[in-house]
N, C-alpha and C positions, 0 to 999 in steps of 0.2 A: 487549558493548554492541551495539543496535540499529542498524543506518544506514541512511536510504533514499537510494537508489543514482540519482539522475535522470540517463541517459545519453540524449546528442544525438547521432545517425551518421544517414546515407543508406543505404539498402542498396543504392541502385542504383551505387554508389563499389564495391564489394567485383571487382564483373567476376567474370574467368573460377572466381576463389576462392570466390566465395562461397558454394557450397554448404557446401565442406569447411571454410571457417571458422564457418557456422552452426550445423553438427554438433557443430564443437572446443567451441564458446561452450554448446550444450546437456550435451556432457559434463562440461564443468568445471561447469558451474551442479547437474546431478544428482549430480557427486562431491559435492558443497557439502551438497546437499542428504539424502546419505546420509549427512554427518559431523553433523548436526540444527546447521545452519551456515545454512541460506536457506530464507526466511520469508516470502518471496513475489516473484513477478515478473509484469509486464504491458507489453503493448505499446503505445505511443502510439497513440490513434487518427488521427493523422496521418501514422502510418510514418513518424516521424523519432526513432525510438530506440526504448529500455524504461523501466521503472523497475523495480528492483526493493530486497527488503529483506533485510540480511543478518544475522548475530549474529556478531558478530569479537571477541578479548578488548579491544583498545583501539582506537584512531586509525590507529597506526601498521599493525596488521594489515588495517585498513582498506583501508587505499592501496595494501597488495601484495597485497591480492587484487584490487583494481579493475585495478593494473597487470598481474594475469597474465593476466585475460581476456582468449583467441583474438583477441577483435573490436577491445582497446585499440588498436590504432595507427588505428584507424577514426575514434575517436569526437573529436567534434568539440569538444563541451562533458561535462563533468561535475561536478555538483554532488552534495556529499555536507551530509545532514542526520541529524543525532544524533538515537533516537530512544529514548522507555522505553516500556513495556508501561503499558493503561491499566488504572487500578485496577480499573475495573471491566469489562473485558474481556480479562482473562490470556493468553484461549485464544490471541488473535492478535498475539503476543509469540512464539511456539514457532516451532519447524520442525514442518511434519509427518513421520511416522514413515513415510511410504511414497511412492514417485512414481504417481500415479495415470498409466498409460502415454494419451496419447492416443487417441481410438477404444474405449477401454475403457468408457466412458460416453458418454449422450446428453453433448453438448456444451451448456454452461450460455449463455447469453444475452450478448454483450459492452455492453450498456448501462450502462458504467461511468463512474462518476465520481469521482477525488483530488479532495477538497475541502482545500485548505490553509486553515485557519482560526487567523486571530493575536485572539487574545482579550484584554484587561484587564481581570483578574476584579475591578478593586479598584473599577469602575463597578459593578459587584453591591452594594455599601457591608451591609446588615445585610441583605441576602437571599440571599448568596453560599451558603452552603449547600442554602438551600430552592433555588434554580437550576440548584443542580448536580445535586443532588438528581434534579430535572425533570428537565434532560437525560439524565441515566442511562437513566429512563425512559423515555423518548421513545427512546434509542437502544435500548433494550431492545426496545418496541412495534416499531421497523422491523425489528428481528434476527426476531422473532417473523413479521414480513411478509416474509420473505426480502428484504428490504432492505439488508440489512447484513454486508458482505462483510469489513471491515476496518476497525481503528479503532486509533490509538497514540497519544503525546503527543510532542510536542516534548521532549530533553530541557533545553532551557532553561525549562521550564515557560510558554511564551510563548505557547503555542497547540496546536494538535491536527490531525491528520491524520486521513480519515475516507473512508472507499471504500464508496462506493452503488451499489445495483444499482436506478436509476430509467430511465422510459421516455426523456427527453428534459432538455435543458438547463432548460425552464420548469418541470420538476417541480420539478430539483433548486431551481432557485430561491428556488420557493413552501416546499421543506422545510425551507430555508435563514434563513428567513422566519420559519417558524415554531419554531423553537427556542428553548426556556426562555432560554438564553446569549446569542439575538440581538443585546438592545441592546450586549454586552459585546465583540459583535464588532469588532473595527478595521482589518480588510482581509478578505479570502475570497480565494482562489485556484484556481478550478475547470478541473480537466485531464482530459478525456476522454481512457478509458482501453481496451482492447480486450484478450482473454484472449491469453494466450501460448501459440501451437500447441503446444508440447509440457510446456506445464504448465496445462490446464485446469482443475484443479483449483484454484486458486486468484483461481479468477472467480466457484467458486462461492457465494452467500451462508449463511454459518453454520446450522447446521439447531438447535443448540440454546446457550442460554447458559450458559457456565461459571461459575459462581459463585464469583466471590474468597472466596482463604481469609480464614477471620476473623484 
């Protein structure tokens, strides 16, 4: 199962530790990530935590990995959200197969934005399909504009999570706006997000679309 991981800590709490627990919390996250176990991670743009995603077999392996992270006796707040792969973007359901090391690439842009969006698709009434339809597309056209960094659903089916790479809070807005699914929205929840020093790689936007299996 999917989870997204939203952790609330201070780093300025860690003191004289802090490096050597920053390290410990990088190594365990790259063992994770060598077992095709973690699925993404990012820094709050306000330095007060991460978030990231992980693939665990159920609930319970959940909470013993959030408990063994170096950083747990830090973190202030944690919320965990169930998540599934979006039918029509698989790709970003996986681990990737390699750590891209920091420095080993140009650094990608952190203009990120989690968009939490709670939907009622039953306001779509006999256009539900052709909207959804839209939407695909329209997230297709921003993956094509390097716009589109990440995308999952809720697994209550209640809404979707959705990571942009736009310039500023008024784009995201005006994008936000313009989505096939808009009127079907019933809350948004937008979190500036900033790449993880030692996982760049997953700030950056998809270079091409994987097409679900039929």
């Amino acid at each position: 199962m999917l989870a997204l991981i939203d952790v609330t800590f201070n780093f300025t709490t860690l003191g004289d530790k802090a490096q050597q627990l920053v390290r410990a919390e990088w190594d365990e996250e790259e063992r994770l990530l060598a077992k095709g176990q973690f699925v993404g991670i990012w820094r709050k743009a306000n330095g007060m935590g991460t978030m990231f995603i992980i693939d665990m077999p159920n609930n319970e392996a959940v909470g013993n990995q959030v408990r063994a992270m170096p950083l747990y006796p830090y973190f202030t707040d944690v919320k965990v959200t169930p998540l599934i792969s979006h039918p029509n973007f698989p790709q970003f359901a996986r681990a990737p197969q390699a750590h891209e090391k920091p420095d080993s690439k140009p650094k990608p842009d952190s203009n990120l934005f989690l968009c939490d969006v709670r939907i009622e698709y039953a306001r779509a009434g006999d256009r539900f399909k052709e909207l959804v339809q839209a939407e695909w597309r329209e997230s297709e056209t921003m993956l094509a504009k390097y716009q589109l960094v990440g995308i999952w659903r809720r697994a209550n089916a209640l809404g979707t999570f959705v990571l942009w790479n736009l310039p500023d809070a008024d784009a995201v807005a005006t994008t936000l706006r313009g989505m096939p699914l808009y009127p079907c929205f019933t809350k948004v929840d937008v979190i500036p997000l900033a790449l993880h020093p030692n996982f760049p790689q997953f700030a950056r936007p998809a270079e091409t679309h994987e097409k679900p299996a039929a």
